[in-house]
NUNU-751619 format. One record per residue (C-alpha): x, y, z; residue in three letters. Coordinates in steps of 0.05 Angstrom, whole numbers, plus 5000, padded with zeros to 4 digits. Layout:
<pts>
XYZALA...
</pts>
This chain:
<pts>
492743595119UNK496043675056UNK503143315063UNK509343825062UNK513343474997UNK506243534958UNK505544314985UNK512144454972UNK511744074905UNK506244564879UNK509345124901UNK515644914862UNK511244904802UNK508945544817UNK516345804821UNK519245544760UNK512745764709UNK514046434733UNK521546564741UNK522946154685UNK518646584636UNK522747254669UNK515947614701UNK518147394768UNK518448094807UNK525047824850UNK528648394879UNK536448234882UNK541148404932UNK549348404936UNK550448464865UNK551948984823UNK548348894759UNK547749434705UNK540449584675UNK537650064636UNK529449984611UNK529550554559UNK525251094587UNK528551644570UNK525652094526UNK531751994475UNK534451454446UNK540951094461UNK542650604417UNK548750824372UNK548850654301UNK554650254276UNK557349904218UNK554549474171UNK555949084104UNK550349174073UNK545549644051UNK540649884096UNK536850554112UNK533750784176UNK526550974175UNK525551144242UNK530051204316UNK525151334369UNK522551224438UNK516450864432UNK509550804484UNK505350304440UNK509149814447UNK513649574514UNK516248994552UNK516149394624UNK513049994627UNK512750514601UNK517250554532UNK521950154492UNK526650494425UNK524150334364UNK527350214298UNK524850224232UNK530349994174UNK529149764109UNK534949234085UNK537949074022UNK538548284001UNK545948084039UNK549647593991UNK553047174052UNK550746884122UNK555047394155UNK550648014140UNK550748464198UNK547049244220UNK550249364286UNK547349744338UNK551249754399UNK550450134477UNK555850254511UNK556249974583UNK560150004647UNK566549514652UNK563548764662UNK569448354681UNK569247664652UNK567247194699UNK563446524713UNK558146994738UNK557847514681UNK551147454642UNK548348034597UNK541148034561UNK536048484534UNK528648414514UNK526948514438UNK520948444401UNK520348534316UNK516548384263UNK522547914236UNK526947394260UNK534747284257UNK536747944303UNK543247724347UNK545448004419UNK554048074416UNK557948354461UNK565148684457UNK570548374495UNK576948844516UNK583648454533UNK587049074565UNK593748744567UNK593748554498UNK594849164440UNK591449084382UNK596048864327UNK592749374270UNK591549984328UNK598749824371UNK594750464409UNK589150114434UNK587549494459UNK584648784437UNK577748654425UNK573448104390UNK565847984391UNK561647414414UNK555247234402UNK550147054443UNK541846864427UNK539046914371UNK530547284357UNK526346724340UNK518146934376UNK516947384322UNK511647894354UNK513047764419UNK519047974469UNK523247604473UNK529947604520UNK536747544489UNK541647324533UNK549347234538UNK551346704579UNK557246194595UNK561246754577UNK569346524594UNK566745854540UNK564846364484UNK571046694494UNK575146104489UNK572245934422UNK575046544396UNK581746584433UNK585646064368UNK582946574314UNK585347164368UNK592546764371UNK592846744301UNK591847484294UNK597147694349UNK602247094335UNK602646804408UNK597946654458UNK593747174479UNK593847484555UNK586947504574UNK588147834647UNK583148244655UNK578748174607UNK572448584604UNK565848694564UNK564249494561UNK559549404496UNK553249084482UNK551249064408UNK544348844374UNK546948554299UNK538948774266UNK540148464205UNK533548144191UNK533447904120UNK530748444064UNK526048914069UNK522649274123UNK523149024198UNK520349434265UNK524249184324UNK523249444396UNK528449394452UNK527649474529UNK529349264592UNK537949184591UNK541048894645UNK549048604642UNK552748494707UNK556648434752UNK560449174735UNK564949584769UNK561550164801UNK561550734742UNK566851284735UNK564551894774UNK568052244707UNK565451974658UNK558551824679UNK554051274668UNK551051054591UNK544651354584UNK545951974638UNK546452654609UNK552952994630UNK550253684664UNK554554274665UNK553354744724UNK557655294752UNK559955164819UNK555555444870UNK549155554830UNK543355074822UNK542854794753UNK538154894699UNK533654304685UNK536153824631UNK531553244633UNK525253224586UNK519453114616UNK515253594652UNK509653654697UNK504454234705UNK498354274740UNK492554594709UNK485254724739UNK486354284792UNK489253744745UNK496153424749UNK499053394671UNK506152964652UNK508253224575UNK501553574568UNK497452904583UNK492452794654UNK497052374689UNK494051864753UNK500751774787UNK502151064827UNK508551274870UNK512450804923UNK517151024965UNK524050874956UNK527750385013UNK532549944970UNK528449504934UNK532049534862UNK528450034809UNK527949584750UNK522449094803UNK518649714831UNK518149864748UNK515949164731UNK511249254784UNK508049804742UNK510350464790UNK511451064753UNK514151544808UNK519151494870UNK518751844925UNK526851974953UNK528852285008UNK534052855004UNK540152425019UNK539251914965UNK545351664936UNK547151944874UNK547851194844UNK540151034863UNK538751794828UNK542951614768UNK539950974757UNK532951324768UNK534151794709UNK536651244668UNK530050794680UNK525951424663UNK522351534733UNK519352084752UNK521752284822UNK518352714890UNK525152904915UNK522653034994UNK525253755012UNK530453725070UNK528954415110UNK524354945115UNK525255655113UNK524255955186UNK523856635173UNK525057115103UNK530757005072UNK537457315110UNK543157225156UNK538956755201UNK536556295154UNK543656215117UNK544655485134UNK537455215110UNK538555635037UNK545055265021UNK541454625036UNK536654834993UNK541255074938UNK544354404948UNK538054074947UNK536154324889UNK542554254847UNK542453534865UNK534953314834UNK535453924783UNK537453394727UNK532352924738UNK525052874718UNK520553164776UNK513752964782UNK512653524845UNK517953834894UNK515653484965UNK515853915017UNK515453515069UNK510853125112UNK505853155175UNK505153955161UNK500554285210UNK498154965200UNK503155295251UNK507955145190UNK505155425127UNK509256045124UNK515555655133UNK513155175074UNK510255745033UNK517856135040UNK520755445019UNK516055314958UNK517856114941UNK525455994940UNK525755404899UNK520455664850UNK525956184836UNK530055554799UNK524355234769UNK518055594749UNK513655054720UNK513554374772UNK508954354820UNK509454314895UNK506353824943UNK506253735016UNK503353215062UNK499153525109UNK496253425173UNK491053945183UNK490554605165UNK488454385093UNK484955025071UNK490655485081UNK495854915042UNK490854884985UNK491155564969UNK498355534942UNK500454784930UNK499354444855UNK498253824903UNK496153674978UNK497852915000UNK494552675067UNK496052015108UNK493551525167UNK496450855173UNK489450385196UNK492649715188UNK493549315267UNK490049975286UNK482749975325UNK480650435266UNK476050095227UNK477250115138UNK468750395135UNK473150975190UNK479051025141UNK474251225086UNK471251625134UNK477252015152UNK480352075082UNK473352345045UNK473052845111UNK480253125095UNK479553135016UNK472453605040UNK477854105076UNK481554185021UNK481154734961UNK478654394901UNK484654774860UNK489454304884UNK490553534872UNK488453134923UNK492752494937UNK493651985003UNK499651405006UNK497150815024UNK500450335083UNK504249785048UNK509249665115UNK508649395186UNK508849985237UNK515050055282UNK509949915344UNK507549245321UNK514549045289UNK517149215364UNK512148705397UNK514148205356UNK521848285361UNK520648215422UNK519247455428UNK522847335353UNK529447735357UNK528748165300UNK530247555262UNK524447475215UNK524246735214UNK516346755212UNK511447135163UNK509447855178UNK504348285142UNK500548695126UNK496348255067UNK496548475001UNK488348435007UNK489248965053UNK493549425013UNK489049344950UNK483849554992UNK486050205019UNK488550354959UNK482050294929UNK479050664987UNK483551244966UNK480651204891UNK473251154907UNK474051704957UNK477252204902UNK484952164905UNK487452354832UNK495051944853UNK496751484909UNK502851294936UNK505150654966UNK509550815026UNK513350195025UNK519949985079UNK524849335070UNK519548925087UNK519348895013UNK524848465012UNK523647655007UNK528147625063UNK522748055106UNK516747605075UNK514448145030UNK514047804967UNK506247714966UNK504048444972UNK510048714912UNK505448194871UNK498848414894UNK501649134876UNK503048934806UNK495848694799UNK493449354820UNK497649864793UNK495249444730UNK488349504743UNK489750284760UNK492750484704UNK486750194665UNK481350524701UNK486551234692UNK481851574631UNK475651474677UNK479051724736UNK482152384696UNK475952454660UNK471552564729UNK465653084712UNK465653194784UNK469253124852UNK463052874886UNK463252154898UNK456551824910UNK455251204956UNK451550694952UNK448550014985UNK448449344969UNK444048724993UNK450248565030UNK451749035092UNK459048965084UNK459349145015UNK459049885001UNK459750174931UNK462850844910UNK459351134838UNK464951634804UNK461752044746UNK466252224685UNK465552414609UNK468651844587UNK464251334628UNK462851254712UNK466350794756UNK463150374810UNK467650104854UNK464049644909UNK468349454970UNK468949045021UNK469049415094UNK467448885126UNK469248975209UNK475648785227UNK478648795161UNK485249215185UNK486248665231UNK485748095191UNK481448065121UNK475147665116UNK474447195053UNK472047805031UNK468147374971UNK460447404956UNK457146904907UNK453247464881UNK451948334900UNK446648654874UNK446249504872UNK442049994843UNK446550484796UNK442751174788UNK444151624730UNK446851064684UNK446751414616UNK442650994561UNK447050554512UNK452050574568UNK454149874584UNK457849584642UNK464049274641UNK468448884693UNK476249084691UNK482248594710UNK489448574678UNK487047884639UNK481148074609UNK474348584607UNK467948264607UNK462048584586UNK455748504644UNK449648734597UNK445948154619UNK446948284691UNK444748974690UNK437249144691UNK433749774679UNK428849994742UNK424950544782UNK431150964818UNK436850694755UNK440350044739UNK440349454786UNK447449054763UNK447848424787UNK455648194804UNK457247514807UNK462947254846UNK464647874884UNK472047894907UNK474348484950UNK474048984908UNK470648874829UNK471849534786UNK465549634742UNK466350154679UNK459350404653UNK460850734580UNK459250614512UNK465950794483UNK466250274428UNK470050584374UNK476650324350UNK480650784389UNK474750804450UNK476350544521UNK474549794509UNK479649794450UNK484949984502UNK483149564552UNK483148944504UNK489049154479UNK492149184554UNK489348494563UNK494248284502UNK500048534521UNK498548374598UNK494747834609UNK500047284612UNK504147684671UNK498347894705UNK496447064711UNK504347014734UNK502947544780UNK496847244813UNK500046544814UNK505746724841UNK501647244888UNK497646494910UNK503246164924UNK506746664968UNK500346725017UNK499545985019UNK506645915049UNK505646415093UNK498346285113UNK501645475121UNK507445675169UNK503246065220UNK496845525219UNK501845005229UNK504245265287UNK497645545322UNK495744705303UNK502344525348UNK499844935400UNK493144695401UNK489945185368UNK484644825311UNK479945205267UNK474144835221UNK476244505158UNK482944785149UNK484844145118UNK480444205062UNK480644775052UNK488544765041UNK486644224994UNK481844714960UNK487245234948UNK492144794919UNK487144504873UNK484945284848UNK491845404842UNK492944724795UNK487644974754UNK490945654745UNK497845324724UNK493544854672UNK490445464639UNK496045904649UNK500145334603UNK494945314554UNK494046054531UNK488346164571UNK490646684615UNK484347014634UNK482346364665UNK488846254702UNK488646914733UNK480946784757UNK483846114785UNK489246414818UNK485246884851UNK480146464882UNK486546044902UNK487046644955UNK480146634985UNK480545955023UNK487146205058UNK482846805074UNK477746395115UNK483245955148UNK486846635173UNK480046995193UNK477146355234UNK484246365274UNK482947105286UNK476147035301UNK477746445346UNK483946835382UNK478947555393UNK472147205422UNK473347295495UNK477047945478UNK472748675490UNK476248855432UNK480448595386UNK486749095406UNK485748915482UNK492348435458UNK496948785431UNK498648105394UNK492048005366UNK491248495308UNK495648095250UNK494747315244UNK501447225238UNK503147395305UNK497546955331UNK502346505362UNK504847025400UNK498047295415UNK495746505447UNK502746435491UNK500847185519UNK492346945528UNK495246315572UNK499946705609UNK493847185630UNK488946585649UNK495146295692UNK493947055732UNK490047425774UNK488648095779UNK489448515845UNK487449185865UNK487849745825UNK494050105833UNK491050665796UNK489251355845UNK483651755826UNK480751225784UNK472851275806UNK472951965807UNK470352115874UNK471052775907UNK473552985970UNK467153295983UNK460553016005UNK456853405948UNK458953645865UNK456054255852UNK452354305784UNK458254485734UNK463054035768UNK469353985787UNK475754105739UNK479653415714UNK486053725766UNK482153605828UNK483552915826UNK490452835856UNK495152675781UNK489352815732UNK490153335679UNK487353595622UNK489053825548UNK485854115496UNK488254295425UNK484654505363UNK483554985304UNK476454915300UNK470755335312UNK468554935382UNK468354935453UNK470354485503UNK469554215571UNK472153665620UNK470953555690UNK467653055742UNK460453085742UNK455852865784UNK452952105772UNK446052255784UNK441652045724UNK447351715700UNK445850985729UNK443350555664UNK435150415666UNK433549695672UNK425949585631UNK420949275675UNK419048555670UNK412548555644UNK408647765658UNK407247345615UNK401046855622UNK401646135603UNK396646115539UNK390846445502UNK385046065540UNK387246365608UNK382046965620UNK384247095693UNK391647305716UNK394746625740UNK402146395751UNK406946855706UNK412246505663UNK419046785672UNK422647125625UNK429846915604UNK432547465628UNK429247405694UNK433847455752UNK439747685707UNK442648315723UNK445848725669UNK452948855685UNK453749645705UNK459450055752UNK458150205812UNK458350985800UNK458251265868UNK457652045862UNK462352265808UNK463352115740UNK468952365683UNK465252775629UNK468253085568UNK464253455511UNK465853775451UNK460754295420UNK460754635353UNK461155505354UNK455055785319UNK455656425304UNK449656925304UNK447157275238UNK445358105245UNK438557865273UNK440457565330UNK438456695303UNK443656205291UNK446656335218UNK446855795171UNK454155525152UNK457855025115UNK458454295172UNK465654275161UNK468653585197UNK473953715250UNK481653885233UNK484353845297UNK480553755360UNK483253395414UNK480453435483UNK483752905523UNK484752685602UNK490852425628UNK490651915686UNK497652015732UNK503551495717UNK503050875759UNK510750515776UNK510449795760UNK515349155752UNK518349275684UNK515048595642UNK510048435691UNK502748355654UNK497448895680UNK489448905663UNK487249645646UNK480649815638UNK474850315642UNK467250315633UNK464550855585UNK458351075561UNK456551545501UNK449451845502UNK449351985426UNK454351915369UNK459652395361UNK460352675289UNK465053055248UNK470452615264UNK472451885249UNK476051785307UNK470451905362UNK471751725436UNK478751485455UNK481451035508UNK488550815516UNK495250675552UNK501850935536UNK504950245524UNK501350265455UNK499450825445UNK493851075405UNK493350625345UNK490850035391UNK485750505439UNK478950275455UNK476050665389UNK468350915392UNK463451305352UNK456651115348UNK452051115407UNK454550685470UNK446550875519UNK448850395570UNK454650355606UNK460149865576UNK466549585606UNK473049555558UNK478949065583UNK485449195548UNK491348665570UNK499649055569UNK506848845594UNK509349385632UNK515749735590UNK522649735608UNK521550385635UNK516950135696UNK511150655681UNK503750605649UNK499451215649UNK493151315611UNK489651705568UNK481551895555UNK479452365497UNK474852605447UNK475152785386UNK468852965354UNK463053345372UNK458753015423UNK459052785491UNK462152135532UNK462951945604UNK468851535640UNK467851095704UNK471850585748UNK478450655713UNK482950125730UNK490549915718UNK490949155749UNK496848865758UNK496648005744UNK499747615786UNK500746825776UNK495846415819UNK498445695852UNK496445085797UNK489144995798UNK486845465852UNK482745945798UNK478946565805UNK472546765782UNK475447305735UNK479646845685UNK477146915613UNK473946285589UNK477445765546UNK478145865471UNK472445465436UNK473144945385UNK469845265320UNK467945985316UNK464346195256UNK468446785217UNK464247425219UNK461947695143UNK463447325082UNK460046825039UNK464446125036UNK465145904959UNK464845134976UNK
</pts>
């Protein structure tokens, strides 16, 4: 095992490389710090005075050139020679009152073509009058760093402020003729002194930041904020300057395709979530103004969420829901709106409401679009939104991520092809699982939670190859270091770099369609986007249980066959630190180009194009690589050594408990010694090379966290039969519930109705209905075209068929029959219920409708909206915290399509994100144990349904209650003990 001071020793290094070369993404809390990072679209910076002579070429708000994204100001001035050392051009911005303190600390990133520019700063004695302007009071300047990386950004910083002042307080005395009362002394101006020498000099500022302030006057606003005039009790007129359109079923920002990466808004400060390359925030209605004012100063673009919906036309009834949305409106109407959200989860039932809403606030504003995210009824929402968003949170879930694509592909297919389609992607732990663990850690948060950042880039990916023109990241406070989110704001970084690289492919598409395809590896599937600027080829790993806990996720090598690769077009592999051209990989064949890709991690964005003109798409990307490639190795690095803590706390304490997997040691070992590598390149320059190093830092971690998942789900049915089981960081958790269960037994069902036997000695031929069972009931909801039944059914030609042994002579030279040799199987009995005379069956079957002649007419297979036919078991009374078994056996004849949900089986404790989840064919009977603590209200009922079109059957349902057994008596029942080693499923290792 690697010893804790050397661990915590490299991770040390790790933390001082990147903090101390400021691309640490660190969100900070209790302070209030001032920034602004100079995305408005017009400048700020004041001229001032200066001594010598000097003219300004250009005062602008640059895009080429930027230290976070996505502008900087830029000034051009051409200087005469100065004749002394004191030469100064200042350019100053005002800033909210910064009392001096210990603590006060000001700085601001520049970059120029010349040396010698100098950050100052004003200082205000307020109880001292200035002896010149008796009228106002004292003030001096002090300087801080000076710009010596010509080229590059560089921060200027202002620190140790009370010392600096102190140099200056004997001149001050001398000026005033007595000591000088400094009470209260303040900074409320930063100033740049530009004076570069003569001649020309560019020089580019961003990123501000001076603090701690005083909260800024409600009168007189906050530097860089318009002041809006509106007359009370009318929305305002929109003053900021960018603006979004959409156009033939494109989203544009000032007139340009715009691929938007949005992340909803819960605290974490702006100026990170910008480092972290977002360009749009999602805010609820009730934002504070302050997070709103410092929005517009940062230059986001916002999706203000609407906060009612119209009930009914306009009048008397609906008088309270207009002034909210007058209200509403007046409050965002001054900031720059990427689409008015109308809200979230919209069924069809509520597209007139959201349709009157969208009409009302189009009234005020003609030209944004609108978005809502929708549930079902996607057709009908199309028809009228610029933009339909759907979501489905996967992670901890039984839905599998090949399911996820599944689902997400089938609701872009519902929906118009006139309006954007979009998804946010899971980037939080859901209430459910954050409950479970509470529940042994006391809300706390001493250990590591997830989700992994592996599994956010993935669905985000998932979202891209399936079509989305925008995702958006719907992130909680588990952002917060404090809540062990760290690791996945860095692996966001990485990706919203990677996005915004592969954005002229993706808003360039020549078509919709997205085109699958197979690799050698089975859980590596590959998703072919066309364009006119070049196709993207995004292979991905779906490997099973990935929303549990990734594989490694890693192959030595993939090979896939590209069709319609256009000649001279050459592939390309994208990453924030560098492009890399795979010519020699790629080989022409019958059926297109087989492309060979070495050292497959998780997802590997290929680019096919032969844009190689100056200004072409490999241009660009090189060019990103420059200005990028140096924070993206941070990033990763940093990204390394935040999952190695984590992935170090947990394994050490599954190790306390017992709880070994193969080679962990090493494979620690192998992690750090990646990671070395990555801070030796990293130091020399080589940046492409540390961020290759830092990633396959990650992969070992990977394997140590799937074996212990592997290890912990073995004797499981499924992986969600513990609720404890589907995130390795609450393994621990997971291993104290598996030994309370094996210290149990289970005793009769306490379930009623369960085996579905009638009261009568025969079931006639349609069956009976669900209701007479004593408790059991039936629903059914849908807007599809399909009918539906559910009843008890008779069990005949139900039972599973066993094949018949066939002998087996004992060799070639035997002519006549003599003794058989037994099978393996011989004597074994497959397991099966015993199904006495009635069995559970629901079915869903598609409508066909009839053309004029009387045949089936031919129509468009449209997957499923809403179809839900479900059974509901009665509610059994239990001890509240007392462990129960539940289980059924089920049997699906074929698979059920048009869905990605399928057949459904679950309890109310969790619900349906952890249900026994099926969709292909299950011939033969199968039981399916899931293992719950009875809730503090005492009651457990259950729940059967389908989804899809098809057919399934339910038998033997069971709710068991465990009860603890005397020391070493046993039972035949208990699941066996954990093994030593399990092999992880999928994945090649990288020894």
């Amino acid at each position: 095992m690697i010893p804790w001071p050397n661990r915590r020793c490299v991770l040390a290094i790790v933390m001082l490389v990147v903090i101390g070369a400021g691309f640490a993404l660190v969100p900070v809390y209790g302070e209030t710090i001032h920034r602004f990072g100079f995305g408005n679209k017009n400048t700020v910076l004041v001229r001032g005075d200066a001594n010598v002579k000097v003219e300004e070429k250009e005062h602008d708000i640059s895009n080429d050139s930027y230290h976070s994204r996505p502008t900087s100001e830029h000034i051009q001035l051409a200087a005469d020679l100065a004749t002394g050392d004191s030469a100064f051009i200042h350019y100053h911005y005002d800033t909210p009152h910064a009392p001096v303190t210990a603590a006060l600390s000001a700085g601001v990133y520049v970059k120029a073509t010349k040396t010698g520019i100098q950050l100052r700063a004003r200082v205000v004695f307020p109880k001292e009058p200035d002896p010149a302007h008796p009228e106002s009071s004292l003030t001096t300047l002090i300087v801080g760093d000076t710009y010596t990386d010509r080229n590059n950004w560089q921060k200027l910083t202002l620190t140790e402020i009370p010392a600096l002042i102190g140099k200056h307080l004997p001149v001050l005395q001398t000026k005033v003729g007595r000591a000088v009362n400094s009470t209260g002394a303040y900074i409320d101006r930063l100033v740049l002194n530009l004076y570069t020498g003569p001649g020309t000099a560019h020089i580019y500022i961003d990123d501000l930041d001076i603090g701690p302030v005083k909260p800024p006057d409600a009168a007189g606003g906050t530097p860089g904020t318009p002041v809006k005039q509106t007359k009370p009790g009318a929305p305002a007129s929109t003053s900021r300057g960018r603006i979004s359109k959409m156009d033939s079923g494109q989203l544009f920002v000032d007139g340009k395709p715009f691929f938007f990466r949005a992340v909803r808004h819960t605290g974490a400060p702006l100026h990170v979530l910008r480092e972290a390359g977002f360009d749009a925030l999602w805010v609820p209605a009730d934002v504070p103004d302050s997070v709103m004012e410092e929005a517009n100063r940062e230059g986001w673009m916002v999706m203000p969420s609407i906060p009612t919906a119209l009930p009914a036309s306009v009048g008397d009834k609906s008088e309270a829901e207009v002034v909210a949305l007058d209200k509403y409106y007046r409050k965002f109407s001054g900031s720059d709106v990427l689409f008015w959200d109308l809200g979230g989860g919209r069924v069809q039932e509520q597209t007139p409401a959201v349709k009157r809403t969208q009409d009302y606030i189009r009234k005020f504003d003609g030209k944004r679009p609108f978005s809502a995210d929708v549930w079902d009824g996607f057709q009908g929402y199309s028809t009228f939104l610029g933009a339909v968003g759907a979501h489905r949170w996967p992670l901890f879930t039984s839905l599998e991520l090949s399911g996820y694509r599944d689902w997400i592909a089938q609701r872009m297919a519902l929906s118009s092809t006139r309006a954007v389609f979009w998804t946010w992607v899971q980037n939080h732990a859901p209430d459910w699982y954050v409950e479970n663990v509470a529940r042994v850690r006391k809300e706390q948060f001493t250990d590591p939670i997830g989700p992994h950042p592996e599994q956010v880039r993935l669905l985000a990916y998932i979202g891209v190859a399936c079509g989305c023109q925008g995702v958006g990241f719907w992130s909680d406070q588990f952002l917060a270091d404090s809540h062990f989110g760290r690791d996945r704001l860095q692996g966001m970084a990485i990706l919203n770099a990677e996005l915004e690289m592969l954005a002229p492919i993706l808003l360039a598409r020549s078509t919709k369609d997205v085109l699958w395809l197979d690799t050698d590896h089975a859980d590596v599937k590959a998703a072919l986007i066309r364009g006119t600027r070049g196709s993207l080829l995004l292979p991905l790993w779906l490997g099973k249980g990935s929303q549990y806990v990734p594989g490694q996720g890693a192959v030595n090598s993939v090979k896939v066959t590209v069709p319609l690769v256009p000649d001279g077009a050459d592939p390309w592999r994208i990453s924030p630190a560098s492009v890399e051209c795979l010519r020699n990989s790629a080989v022409k064949k019958t059926g297109g180009t087989e492309l060979t890709i070495n050292e497959f991690d998780l997802v590997t964005p290929i680019v096919f194009t032969n844009e190689l003109q100056q200004d072409g798409l490999i241009a660009q990307w090189q060019d990103f690589n420059r200005k990028n490639g140096q924070r993206a190795a941070r990033w990763a690095m940093d990204l390394a050594a935040e999952e190695y803590e984590k992935t170090y706390i947990v394994h050490s304490r599954l190790a306390q408990m017992g709880v070994q997997v193969r080679d962990a040691d090493g494979l620690f070992q192998k992690a750090a010694r990646s990671h070395e590598d990555a801070r030796r390149h990293n130091a020399a320059g080589l940046y492409d090379k540390a961020f290759a190093d830092a990633q396959r830092a990650l992969r070992p971690l990977r394997v140590i966290m799937r074996d212990h998942w592997d290890k912990a789900v073995a004797t499981l049915d499924t992986p969600s039969a513990s609720p404890l089981a589907v995130s390795f960081f609450s393994l621990p958790q997971h291993w104290e519930l598996f030994r309370e269960v094996q210290s149990c037994q289970p005793t009769t069902t306490v379930l009623p109705g369960g085996s579905f036997e009638p009261g009568r000695a025969d079931i006639p031929e349609g069956g009976y209905p669900v209701d007479a069972v004593p408790g059991w009931s039936a629903r059914f909801g849908t807007i599809d075209r399909v009918k539906v039944a559910a009843g008890v059914v008779s069990a005949a030609k139900l039972a599973d068929k066993v094949a018949p042994k066939v002998p087996v002579f004992e060799g070639p030279r035997m002519y006549l029959p003599s003794r058989p040799i037994a099978r393996p199987e011989d004597g074994y009995v497959p397991p099966a219920p015993e199904l006495g005379r009635g069995v559970l069956k629901l079915e869903v079957q598609r409508r066909v409708d009839l053309a004029s002649d009387g045949k089936p007419a031919e129509g468009i297979v449209r997957p499923l909206e809403r179809t839900f036919l479900a059974v509901e078991s009665p509610s059994v009374k239990l001890p509240p915290g007392s462990l129960v078994r539940i289980s059924a056996w089920i049997k699906i004849p074929d698979s059920i399509g048009l869905t990605a949900d399928g057949v459904l089986f679950y309890d109310d404790v969790c619900g349906e994100p952890l249900a026994v989840r099926l969709t292909s064919t299950q011939k033969k009977w199968k039981q399916f144990h899931l293992y719950r603590r009875v809730p503090q209200s005492g009651q457990i009922a259950l729940t059967m349904a389908l989804t899809g079109e098809g057919v399934a059957y339910f038998d033997d349902v069971r709710i068991e209650p465990l009860v603890p057994v005397a020391q070493g008596a046993g039972y035949a029942a208990r699941p066996p003990q954990p093994q030593s080693a399990v092999q992880p499923a999928g994945g090649v290792r990288q020894r």
